[in-house]
N, C-alpha and C positions, 0 to 999 in steps of 0.2 A: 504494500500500500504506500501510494507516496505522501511526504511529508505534510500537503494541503489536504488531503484525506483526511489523513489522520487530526488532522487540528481544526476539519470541521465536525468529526466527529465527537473530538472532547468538547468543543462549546455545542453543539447540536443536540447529538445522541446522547451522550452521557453527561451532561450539565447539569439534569436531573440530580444524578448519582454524586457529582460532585459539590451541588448546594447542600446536600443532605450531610456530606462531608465537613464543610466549611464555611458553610450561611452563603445567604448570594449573593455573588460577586460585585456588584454593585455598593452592596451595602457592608461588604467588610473592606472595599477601597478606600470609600469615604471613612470608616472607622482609621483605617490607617493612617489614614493621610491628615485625620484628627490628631491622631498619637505625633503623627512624625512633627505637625505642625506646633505641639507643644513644646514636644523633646529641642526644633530648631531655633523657638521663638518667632515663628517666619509664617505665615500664611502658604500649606501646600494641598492643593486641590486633589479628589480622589485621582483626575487626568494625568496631572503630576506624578503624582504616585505608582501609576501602571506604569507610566514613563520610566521612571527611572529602573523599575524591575523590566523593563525588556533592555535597559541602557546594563543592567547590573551581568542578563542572559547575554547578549552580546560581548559584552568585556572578556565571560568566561569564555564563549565560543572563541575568540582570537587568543586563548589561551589555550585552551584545547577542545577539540571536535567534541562537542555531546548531542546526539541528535534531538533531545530534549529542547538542549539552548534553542535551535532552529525550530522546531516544533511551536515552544510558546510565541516565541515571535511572528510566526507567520500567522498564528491564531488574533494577535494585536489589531489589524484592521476592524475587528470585529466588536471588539472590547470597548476600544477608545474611538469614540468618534465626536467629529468636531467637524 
């Protein structure tokens, strides 16, 4: 299966299976991006926040191959929209 497959299938098919895992995605962003905007003192948006976790996948990918890194990221279009 290739990589766009599979990353419409985690936000698709199994998104279900994964809000039941970790609350929905939406709403644990903005949680985050609550916490981080405390912890920095700075105002960071939930959009912010995915950002920097695909900036955080990408760093590791040009350090070494995880098809994962690539995986979430190509699933990103779908996530953050603006």
């Amino acid at each position: 299966m290739n990589i766009l497959k599979k990353a419409d299938e985690i936000i698709n098919a199994r998104g279900e299976e994964k809000e039941r895992m970790y609350g929905p995605m939406l709403e644990t962003m903005q949680r985050s991006a609550d916490l981080a905007s405390s912890m920095c003192g700075k105002e960071i948006t939930s959009r912010d926040m995915h950002l920097c976790m695909v900036a955080m996948k990408l760093a590791r990918e040009a350090y070494n191959y995880k098809e994962d890194n690539l995986l979430e990221e190509s699933s990103s279009p779908k996530i953050v929209k603006k």
